[in-house]
C-alpha positions, -999 to 999 in steps of 0.1 A, spaced: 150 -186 182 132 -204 212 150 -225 234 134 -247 259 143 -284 278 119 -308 257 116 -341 278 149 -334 296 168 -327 264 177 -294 257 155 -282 221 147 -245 199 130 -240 175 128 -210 153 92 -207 151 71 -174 149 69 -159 186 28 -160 181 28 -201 167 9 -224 192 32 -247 212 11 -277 197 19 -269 161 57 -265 175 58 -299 188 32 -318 163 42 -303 128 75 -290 139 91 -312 162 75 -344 149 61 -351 187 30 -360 177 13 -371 207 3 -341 222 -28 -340 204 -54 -311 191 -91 -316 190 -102 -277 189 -76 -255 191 -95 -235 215 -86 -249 249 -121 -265 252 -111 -300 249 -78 -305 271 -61 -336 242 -33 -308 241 -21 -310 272 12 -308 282 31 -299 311 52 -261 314 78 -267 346 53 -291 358 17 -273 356 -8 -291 331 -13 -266 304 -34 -265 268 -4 -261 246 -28 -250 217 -34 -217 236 8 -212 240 22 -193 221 58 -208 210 72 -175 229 62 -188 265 82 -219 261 114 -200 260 136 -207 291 110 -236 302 107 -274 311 82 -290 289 70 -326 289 50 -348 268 33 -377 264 65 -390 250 87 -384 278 100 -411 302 89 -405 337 80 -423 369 46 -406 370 41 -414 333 57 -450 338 33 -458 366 2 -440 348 3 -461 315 4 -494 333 -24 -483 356 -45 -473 324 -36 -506 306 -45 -523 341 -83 -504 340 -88 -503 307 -88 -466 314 -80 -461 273 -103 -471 246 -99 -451 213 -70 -429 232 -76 -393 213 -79 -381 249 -50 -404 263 -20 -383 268 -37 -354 279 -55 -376 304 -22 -387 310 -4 -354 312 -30 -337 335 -25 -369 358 11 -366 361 9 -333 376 -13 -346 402 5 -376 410 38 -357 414 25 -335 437 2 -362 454 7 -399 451 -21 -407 466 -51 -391 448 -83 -389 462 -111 -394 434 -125 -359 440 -89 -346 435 -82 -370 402 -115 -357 393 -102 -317 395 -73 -327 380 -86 -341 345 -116 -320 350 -102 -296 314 -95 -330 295 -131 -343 273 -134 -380 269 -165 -389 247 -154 -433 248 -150 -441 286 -175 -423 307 -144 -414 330 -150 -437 354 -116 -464 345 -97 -428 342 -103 -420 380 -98 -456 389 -65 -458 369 -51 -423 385 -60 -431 419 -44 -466 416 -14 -458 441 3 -493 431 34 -497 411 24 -530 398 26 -535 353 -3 -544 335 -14 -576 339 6 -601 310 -14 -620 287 -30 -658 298 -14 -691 283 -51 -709 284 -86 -696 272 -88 -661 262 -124 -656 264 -141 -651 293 -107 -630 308 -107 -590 313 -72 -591 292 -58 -552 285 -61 -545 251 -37 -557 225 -30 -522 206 -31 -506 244 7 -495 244 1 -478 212 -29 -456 233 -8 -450 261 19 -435 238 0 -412 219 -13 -434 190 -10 -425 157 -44 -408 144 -53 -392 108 -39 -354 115 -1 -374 126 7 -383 91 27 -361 78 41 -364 49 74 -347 35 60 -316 11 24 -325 18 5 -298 0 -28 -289 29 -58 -294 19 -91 -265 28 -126 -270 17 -148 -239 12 -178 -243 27 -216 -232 24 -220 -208 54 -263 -214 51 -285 -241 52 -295 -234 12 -280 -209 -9 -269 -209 -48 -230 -196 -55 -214 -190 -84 -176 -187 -80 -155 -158 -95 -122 -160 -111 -107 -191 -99 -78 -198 -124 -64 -159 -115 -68 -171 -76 -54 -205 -86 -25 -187 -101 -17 -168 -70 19 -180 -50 12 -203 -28 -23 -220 -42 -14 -253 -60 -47 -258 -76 -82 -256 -69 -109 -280 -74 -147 -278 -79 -179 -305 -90 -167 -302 -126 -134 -317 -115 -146 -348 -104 -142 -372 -130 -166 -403 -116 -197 -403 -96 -204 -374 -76 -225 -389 -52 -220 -409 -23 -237 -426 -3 -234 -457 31 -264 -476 9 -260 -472 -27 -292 -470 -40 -299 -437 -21 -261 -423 -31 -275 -390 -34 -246 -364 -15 -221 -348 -37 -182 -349 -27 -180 -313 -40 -216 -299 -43 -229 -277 -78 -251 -246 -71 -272 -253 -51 -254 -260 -15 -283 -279 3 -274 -277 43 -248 -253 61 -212 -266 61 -216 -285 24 -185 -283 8 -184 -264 -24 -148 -261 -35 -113 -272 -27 -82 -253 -23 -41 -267 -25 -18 -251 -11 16 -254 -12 40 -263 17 50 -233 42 22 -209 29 -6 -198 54 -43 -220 43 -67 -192 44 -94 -186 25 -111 -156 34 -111 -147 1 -118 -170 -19 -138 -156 -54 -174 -168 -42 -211 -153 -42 -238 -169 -18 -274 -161 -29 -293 -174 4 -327 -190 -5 -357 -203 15 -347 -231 35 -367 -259 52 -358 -262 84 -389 -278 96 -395 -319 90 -434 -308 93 -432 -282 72 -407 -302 46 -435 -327 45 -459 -299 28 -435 -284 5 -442 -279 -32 -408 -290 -41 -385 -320 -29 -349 -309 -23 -346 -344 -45 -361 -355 -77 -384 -391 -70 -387 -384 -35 -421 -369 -35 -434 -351 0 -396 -347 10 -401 -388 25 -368 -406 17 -380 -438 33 -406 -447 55 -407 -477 80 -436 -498 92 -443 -531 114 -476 -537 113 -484 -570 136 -527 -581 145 -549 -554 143 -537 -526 173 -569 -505 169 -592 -529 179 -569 -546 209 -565 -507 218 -601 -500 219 -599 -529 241 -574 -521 268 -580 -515 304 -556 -487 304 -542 -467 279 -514 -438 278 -508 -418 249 -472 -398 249 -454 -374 227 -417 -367 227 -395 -344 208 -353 -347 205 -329 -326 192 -298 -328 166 -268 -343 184 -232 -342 174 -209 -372 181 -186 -348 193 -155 -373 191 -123 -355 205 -105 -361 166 -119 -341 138 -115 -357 105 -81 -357 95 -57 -380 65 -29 -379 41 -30 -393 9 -4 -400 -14 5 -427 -50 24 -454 -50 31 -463 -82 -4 -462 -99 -23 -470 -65 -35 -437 -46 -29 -447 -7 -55 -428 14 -46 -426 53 -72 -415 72 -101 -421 102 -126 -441 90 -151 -474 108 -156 -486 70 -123 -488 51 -136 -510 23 -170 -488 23 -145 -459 16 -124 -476 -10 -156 -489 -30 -170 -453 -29 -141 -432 -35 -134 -449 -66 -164 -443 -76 -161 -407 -73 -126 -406 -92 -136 -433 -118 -108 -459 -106 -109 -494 -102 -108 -498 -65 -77 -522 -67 -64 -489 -75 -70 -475 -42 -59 -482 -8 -71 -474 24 -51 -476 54 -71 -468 86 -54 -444 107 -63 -451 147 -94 -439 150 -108 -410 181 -138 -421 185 -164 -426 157 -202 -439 175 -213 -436 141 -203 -406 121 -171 -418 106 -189 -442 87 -196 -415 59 -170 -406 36 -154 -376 43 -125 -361 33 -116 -399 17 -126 -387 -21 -110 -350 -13 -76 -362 -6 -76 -388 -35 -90 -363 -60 -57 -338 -47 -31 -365 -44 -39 -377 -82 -39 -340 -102 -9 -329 -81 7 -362 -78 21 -349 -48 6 -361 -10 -17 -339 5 -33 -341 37 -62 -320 56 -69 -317 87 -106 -305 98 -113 -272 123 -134 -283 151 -161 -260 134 -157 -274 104 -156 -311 114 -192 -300 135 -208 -282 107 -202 -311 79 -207 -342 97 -234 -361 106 -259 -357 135 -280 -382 159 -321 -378 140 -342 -354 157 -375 -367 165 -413 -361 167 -432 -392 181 -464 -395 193 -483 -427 198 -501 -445 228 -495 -477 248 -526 -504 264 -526 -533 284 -553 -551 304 -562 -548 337 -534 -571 348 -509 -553 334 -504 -571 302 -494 -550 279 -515 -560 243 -511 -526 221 -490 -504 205 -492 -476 181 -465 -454 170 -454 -423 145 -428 -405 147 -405 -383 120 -373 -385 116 -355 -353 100 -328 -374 79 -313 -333 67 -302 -328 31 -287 -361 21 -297 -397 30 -268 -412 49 -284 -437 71 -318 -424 72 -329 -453 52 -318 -478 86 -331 -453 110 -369 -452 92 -365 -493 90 -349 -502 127 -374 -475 143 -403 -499 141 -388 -530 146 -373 -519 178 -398 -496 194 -422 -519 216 -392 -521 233 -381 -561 243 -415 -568 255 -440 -589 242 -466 -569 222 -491 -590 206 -508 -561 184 -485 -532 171 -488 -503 142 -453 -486 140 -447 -462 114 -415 -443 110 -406 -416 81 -368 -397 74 -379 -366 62 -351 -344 38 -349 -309 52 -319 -285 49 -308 -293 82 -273 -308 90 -275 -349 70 -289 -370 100 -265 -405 103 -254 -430 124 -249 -427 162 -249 -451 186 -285 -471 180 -296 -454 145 -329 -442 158 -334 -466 191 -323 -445 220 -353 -416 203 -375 -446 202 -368 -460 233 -370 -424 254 -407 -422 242 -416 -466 248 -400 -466 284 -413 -426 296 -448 -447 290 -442 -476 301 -435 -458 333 -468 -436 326 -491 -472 324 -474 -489 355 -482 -460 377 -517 -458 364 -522 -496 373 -504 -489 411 -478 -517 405 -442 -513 405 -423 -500 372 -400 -530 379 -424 -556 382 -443 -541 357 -418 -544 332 -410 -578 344 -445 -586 337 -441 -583 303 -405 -590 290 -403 -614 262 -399 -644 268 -378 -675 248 -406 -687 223 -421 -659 221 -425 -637 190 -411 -599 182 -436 -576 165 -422 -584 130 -431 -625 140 -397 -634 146 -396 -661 171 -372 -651 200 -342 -674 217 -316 -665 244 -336 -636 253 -318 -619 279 -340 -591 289 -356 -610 324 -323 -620 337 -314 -582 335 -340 -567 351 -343 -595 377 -304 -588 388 -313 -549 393 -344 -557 419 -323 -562 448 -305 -525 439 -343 -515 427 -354 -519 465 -325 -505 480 -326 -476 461 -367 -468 461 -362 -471 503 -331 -449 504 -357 -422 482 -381 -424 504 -393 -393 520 -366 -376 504 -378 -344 483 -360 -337 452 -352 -377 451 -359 -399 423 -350 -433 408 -359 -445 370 -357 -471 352 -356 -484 315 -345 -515 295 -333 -523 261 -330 -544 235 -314 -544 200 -304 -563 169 -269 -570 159 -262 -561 125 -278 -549 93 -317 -548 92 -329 -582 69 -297 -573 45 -266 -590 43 -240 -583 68 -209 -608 60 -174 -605 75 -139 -623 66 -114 -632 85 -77 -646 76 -51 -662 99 -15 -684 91 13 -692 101 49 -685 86 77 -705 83 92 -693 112 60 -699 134 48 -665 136 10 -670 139 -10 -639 116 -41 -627 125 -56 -602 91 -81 -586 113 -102 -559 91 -128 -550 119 -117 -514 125 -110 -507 161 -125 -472 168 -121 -475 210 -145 -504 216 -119 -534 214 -123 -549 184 -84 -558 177 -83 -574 214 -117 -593 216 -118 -609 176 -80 -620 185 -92 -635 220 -118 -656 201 -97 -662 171 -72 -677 194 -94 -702 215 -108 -714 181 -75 -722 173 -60 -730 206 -28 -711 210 -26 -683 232 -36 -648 223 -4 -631 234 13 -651 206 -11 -633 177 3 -608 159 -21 -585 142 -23 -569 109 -49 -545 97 -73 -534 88 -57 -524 56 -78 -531 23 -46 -542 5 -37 -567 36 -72 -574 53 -102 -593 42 -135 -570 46 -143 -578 78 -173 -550 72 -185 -517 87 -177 -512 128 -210 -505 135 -246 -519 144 -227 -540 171 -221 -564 150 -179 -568 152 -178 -593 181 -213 -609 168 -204 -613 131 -163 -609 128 -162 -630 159 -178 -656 141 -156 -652 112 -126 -654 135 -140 -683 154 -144 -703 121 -109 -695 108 -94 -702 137 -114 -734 137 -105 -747 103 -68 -738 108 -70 -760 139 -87 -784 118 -58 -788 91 -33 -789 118 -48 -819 134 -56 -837 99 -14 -831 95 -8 -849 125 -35 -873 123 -56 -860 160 -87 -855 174 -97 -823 183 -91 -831 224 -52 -826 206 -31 -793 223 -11 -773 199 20 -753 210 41 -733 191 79 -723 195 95 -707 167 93 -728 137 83 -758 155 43 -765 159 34 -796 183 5 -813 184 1 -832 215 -29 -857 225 -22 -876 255 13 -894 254 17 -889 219 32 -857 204 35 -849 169 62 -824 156 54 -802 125 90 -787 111 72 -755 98 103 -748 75 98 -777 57 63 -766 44 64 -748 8 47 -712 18 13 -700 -1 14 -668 -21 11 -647 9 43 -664 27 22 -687 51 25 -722 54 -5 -733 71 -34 -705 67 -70 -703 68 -98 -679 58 -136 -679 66 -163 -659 65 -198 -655 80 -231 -637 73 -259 -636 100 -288 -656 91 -316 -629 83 -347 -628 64 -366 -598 44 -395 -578 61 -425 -580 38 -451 -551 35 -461 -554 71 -422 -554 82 -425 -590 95 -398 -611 89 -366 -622 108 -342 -589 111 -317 -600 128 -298 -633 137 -298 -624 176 -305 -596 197 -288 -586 231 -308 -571 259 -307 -549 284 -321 -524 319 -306 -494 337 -314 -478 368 -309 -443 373 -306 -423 410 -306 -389 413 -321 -355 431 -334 -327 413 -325 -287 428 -364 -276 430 -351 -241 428 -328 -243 397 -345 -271 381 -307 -288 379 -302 -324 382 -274 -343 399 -269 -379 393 -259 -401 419 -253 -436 408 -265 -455 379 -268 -493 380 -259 -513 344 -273 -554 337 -267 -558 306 -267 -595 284 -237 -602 265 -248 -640 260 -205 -642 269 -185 -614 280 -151 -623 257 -136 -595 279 -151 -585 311 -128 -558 314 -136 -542 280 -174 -547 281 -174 -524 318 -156 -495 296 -182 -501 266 -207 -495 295 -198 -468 309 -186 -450 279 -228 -458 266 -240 -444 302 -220 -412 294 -233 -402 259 -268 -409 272 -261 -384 303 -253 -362 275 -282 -372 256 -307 -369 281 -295 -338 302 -274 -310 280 -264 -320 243 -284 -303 215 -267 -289 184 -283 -259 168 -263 -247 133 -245 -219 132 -244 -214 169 -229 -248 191 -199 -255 166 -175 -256 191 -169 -279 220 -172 -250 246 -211 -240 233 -219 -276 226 -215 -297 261 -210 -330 263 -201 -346 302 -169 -342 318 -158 -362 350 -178 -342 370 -214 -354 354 -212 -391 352 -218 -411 389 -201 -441 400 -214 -470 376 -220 -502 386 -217 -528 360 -236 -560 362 -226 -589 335 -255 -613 324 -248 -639 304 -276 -658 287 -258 -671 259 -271 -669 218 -265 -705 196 -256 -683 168 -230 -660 186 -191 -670 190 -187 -688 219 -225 -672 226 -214 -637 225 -241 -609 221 -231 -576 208 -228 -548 232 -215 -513 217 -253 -496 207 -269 -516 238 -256 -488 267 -271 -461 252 -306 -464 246 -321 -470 285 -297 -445 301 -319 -411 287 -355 -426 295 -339 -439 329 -331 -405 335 -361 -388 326 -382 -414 346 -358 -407 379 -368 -369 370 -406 -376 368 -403 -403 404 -388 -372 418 -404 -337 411 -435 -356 388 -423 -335 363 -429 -350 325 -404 -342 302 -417 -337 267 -384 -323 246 -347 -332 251 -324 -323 265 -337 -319 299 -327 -283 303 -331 -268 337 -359 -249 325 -374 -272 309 -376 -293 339 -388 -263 363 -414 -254 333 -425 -295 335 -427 -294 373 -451 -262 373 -467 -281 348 -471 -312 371 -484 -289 403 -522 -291 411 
């Protein structure tokens, strides 16, 4: 028995001595927000405090709590009391896996020190990973010395106001995320796994190892009664929920195992034989091979992209200047701080499914599938979601759980290792491009030809969009009259290449804007003015024809010049000084496909106003920003919305959270409900639209000048769904196909774009240290200034890690210690700069923002690097020695 003073109340347990002090409190305390990302002390989300000293409770054993004061996220405390309102005042929470150990490590510095400094906020979180925020709101948040609450919610217009977020009490309280469900006599869920990149198995006697105590059953392919194949785009559903002999990359799952509650999940021997065979590791090579790793897709090409637009080799042969570049990139892991975790359990006849997803409808559709249901038979409920940028979009564990849960009848739930969630998940493409750039002797840029391949790994996943976005994207958003751009995904037995943050863009961009800054030089002007130069322009067309509007991209670079010329005269003369810049632009949504999103919102009897909000909220602010504009379409405040969802039994599909297209295309959706509710309301009491509603309990007024109109909501017979007055809408961006030479219109609207980057380079060690990066980005309307500063930051972060340390190689960075991805230590003070240039076809003019603050941060790095040593950098990430081998390269 252990006996210890949990949150000032006196606590034992009986645990095992040796038992971590995070599965004490999670699985057997039920204090489930203390949370575990590794179990390895790499990641800091299980932080707690032991008589007041931050400490990883996943590397304490149960036996060191005896006798001590421990506190959680849970506790009440001034420290903790003051914290959470300074994070909800910052924004300093966004998909809040990393909150309470943010928190935790913060309240030991603050009772010590009330008055941080940054550099000592910094040391003090300086254990804990965030992968949403960038850090920045964190620091600002701890070192915020006043006692003053979170701001309260306005009674006007919403939009346009840096509100905190409406689900941010939930993060500041240790949300609940897919591993904290736990239901009563949950059987636990392990898959076995391929431990190569290709290898047949043939299992051994699994019915006398199912029969063991303990094992509840065990599953393989030939238990999966529907489709086993899955797939984001359903014409190329091509990866197995449990593969068949062979296993096509490392970390396919081959089997399932059961087992009952209490008994220890291992697996080590579970009756298997691998038979390793050749493997294609190489995209180049893969292109050669004699056999596909898939039937019908000859050459190993799953899909290849092009934009062809006038005749590039002539205007090439043509061009005053010319610069011809290759790049090469490596895998990346979205390295979100929650591995894959659910529950999943019947009601009745329906299997519930509780788990992390960005495309809840996307899972119910192919799950069902999978187990042959109808998918009104299946419901998903969304757990809150840490972090996604991408990789969550592919099913998971979704079809493991349901396939458990209905032959035990029983809930089951599974929880991913940190090596486990690395290995099976999906990875940012790697990339070989090549291709050269011209313009004229004025610096009129009128060419572009590009190749590059994409290695897509063993299954399609988004490969598909990557091969198709690549070209449209890749002149970058300037006008280029003549352009050849061809992109392939190429099937290897690599990890399966997905979604993350830009599908193929940032790879694209890192090898446009590392020219760009190639041709400017050659011409003597300045890489601002340069770009400047040739930024598209309203009225003018992209390379797949479509005829631009609201085009943001000039307004952006123009607001960095003043910060451009401070920074270039604060270099000067400097050795080891650099500054960069890139710019950006990208389209919202699907690529020329349909891309719809619905939205519902009523009103009950007793004048409680509903907002069914399906857009799943993975950090970015989707729950806060579709109610702000939901709200001023309707004209009542926000803080009177109540939110359900998303829920596929209680939520319209408001569509996949990715492709920045939540505020874009859900916002219109919410803006056009909101709209026709307000338009019934007034028809009711016979107003214009200059009418102002109120709402107080069960009595809606409509007011317009002197006259007020009094709706007696429990007079009105309620819908089947219990409202009384209620409206749904939905919306799908205008788009239009590409035809053979990919022109065509895209995407309904594009947002734009341009970073600048200042740093110093050690000449010695070849190590780079960033010193401030400066952000203009267009979101035609910021709907909440506050939220669109984090999505910035958060962006500038992953493309720190993107340009400068992050590269997964199988088998050997699985973990989050071998793997690095930036602390608080490696991202600068960011200054944000709002543009608005607003879009006709976005709510209230809104752009989308999310995939934006990636792309120009790498090649804004890189092109600091080159301004500083002359260094070229050819393969990501920038390794120290790469950088010292480029700068030898670049000496005379």
């Amino acid at each position: 028995m252990t006996r210890f003073i949990l949150n000032g109340t006196p606590r034992h347990c009986d645990s095992p001595p040796t038992r971590r002090l995070s599965d004490v409190l999670r699985e057997d305390l039920g204090l489930t927000g203390t949370k575990v990302g590794c179990d390895a002390g790499d990641c800091g989300a299980c932080t707690v405090l032991i008589d007041g000293r931050a400490t990883c409770a996943c590397l304490t054993p149960a036996a060191r709590a005896e006798g001590r004061h421990i506190q959680t996220v849970e506790a009440q405390t001034p420290e903790l009391t003051r914290l959470r309102a300074a994070f909800l005042r910052h924004g300093a929470a966004q998909c809040g896996i990393c909150t309470p150990g943010m928190l935790m490590a913060a309240a030991e510095l603050i009772a010590r020190n009330p008055a941080p400094t940054e550099a000592e906020a910094e040391a003090a979180i300086g254990g804990v990973l965030c992968r949403c925020t960038g850090y920045r709101k964190i620091l600002a948040a701890i070192c915020d010395a006043t006692d003053a609450p979170a701001p309260s919610l306005p009674q006007g217009r919403a939009t346009g106001q840096p509100i905190p977020r409406l689900d941010g009490a939930e993060k500041v309280a240790g949300d609940l995320f897919g591993a904290d469900v736990l239901p009563e006599n949950a059987c636990v869920l392990k898959a076995i796994r391929s431990p190569h990149p290709h290898a047949a198995f043939t299992f051994g006697d699994l019915a006398a190892y199912a029969a063991r105590p303990g094992i509840a059953a065990v599953f393989t392919a030939a238990d999966i009664p529907g489709r086993n194949a899955f797939g984001v785009i359903p014409p190329f559903a091509d990866q197995p929920a449990l593969a068949e002999s062979p296993a096509r990359f490392r970390g396919e799952a081959v089997a399932l195992v059961a087992f009952a509650p209490g008994h220890d999940p291992a697996t080590d021997d579970f009756p298997i034989t691998w038979q390793p065979l050749p493997a294609l590791t190489d995209p180049d090579a893969a292109l050669q091979a004699a056999h596909p790793l898939h039937p019908g897709r000859p050459d190993n090409i799953l899909v290849q992209g092009l934009v062809r637009k006038g005749d590039s080799a002539t205007a090439m042969d043509r061009a005053a200047h010319v610069v011809s570049a290759e790049i090469t990139t490596a895998f990346v892991e979205h390295a979100y701080i929650e591995p894959e975790a659910g529950a999943a359990w019947l009601e009745g006849e329906t299997l519930c499914i509780r788990a992390c997803t960005q495309a809840p409808v996307m899972d119910r559709d192919e799950t069902a599938a999978i187990l042959a249901l109808p998918p009104d038979r299946i419901r998903i409920l969304p757990s809150a979601v840490g972090g996604g940028f991408g990789s969550k979009l592919d099913l998971s564990l979704q079809p493991l759980l349901g396939l458990a849960a209905l032959r035990l009848r029983r809930p089951v739930r599974m929880v991913y290792s940190r090596a486990e969630s690395m290995a099976s998940t999906t990875k940012r493409h790697p990339a070989r491009m090549r291709g050269r750039i011209g313009c004229d002797a004025q610096g009129i840029v009128t060419a572009l030809e590009f190749d590059g391949t994409f290695d897509t790994g063993a299954y399609a996943s988004w490969g598909p969009t990557v091969a198709n976005r690549v070209p449209v994207h890749v002149t970058g958003p300037y006008h280029t009259p003549h352009v050849t751009a061809i992109a392939r995904a190429v099937h290897t037995h690599n990890p399966v290449s997905g979604a993350f943050r830009g599908f193929g863009v940032p790879q694209a961009a890192i090898w446009q804007e590392t020219a760009y800054d190639r041709l400017a030089d050659r011409l003597g002007l300045d890489r601002l003015e340069f770009r400047l130069r040739n930024a598209l322009r309203d009225g003018q067309s992209s390379a797949t024809g479509q005829v631009l509007q609201a085009t943001g991209i000039a307004p952006c670079l123009t607001a960095l010049r003043p910060h451009w010329r401070r920074a270039l005269a604060e270099a000067s003369g400097q050795p080891g000084r650099g500054v960069g810049l890139a710019s950006c632009w990208y389209g919202c949504g699907n690529t020329s496909l349909p891309n719809p999103s619905t939205i519902r919102i009523g009103i009950t009897a007793r004048g409680e106003l509903v907002l069914h909000q399906g857009a799943t909220d993975i950090g970015q602010g989707s729950n806060t920003v579709i109610a702000q504009i939901a709200a001023d379409a309707l004209g009542l405040p926000v803080g009177q919305i109540r939110l359900i969802g998303p829920d596929t039994a209680l939520t319209p599909d408001a569509g996949k959270t990715s492709a920045s297209r939540q505020t874009f295309v859900t916002g219109r959706a919410a803006l056009a409900a909101g709209a026709e509710l307000r338009a019934a309301i007034l028809r009711r009491a016979n107003a214009s639209d200059a009418a102002r509603l109120s709402l107080d309990g069960p009595l809606l007024a409509v007011t317009e000048g002197a006259t007020r109109h009094e709706i007696a909501l429990a007079g009105l017979p309620p819908d089947d769904m219990g409202y009384v007055l209620m409206a749904e809408a939905s919306y799908d961006p205008p788009t239009a196909p590409l035809d053979e030479n990919g022109q065509g219109r895209p995407y309904a609207l594009y947002g734009y774009g341009a970073q600048m980057v200042e740093l110093s380079v050690d000449p010695a060690l070849g190590t780079v240290r960033l010193h401030r990066i400066t952000a203009a980005h267009d979101l035609g309307l910021a709907i909440n200034p506050l939220l669109a500063t984090g999505q910035i930051e958060g962006g500038i972060a992953q493309g720190i890690g993107l340009a400068l340390m992050e590269e997964y190689l199988p088998g050997r960075t699985e973990n989050l210690h071998d793997y690095l991805i930036p602390t608080a230590g490696d991202v600068p003070p960011i200054t944000s700069l709002l543009i608005e240039v607003p879009d006709p076809e976005g709510p209230f003019g809104a752009k989308g923002l999310g995939e934006h603050v990636l792309i120009p941060t790498a090649p804004a790095i890189l092109n600091a690097i080159r301004h500083a040593t002359g260094a070229e950098i050819t393969q990501l990430p920038a390794l120290p020695h790469r950088i010292l081998a480029a700068m030898r390269a670049a000496r005379p």
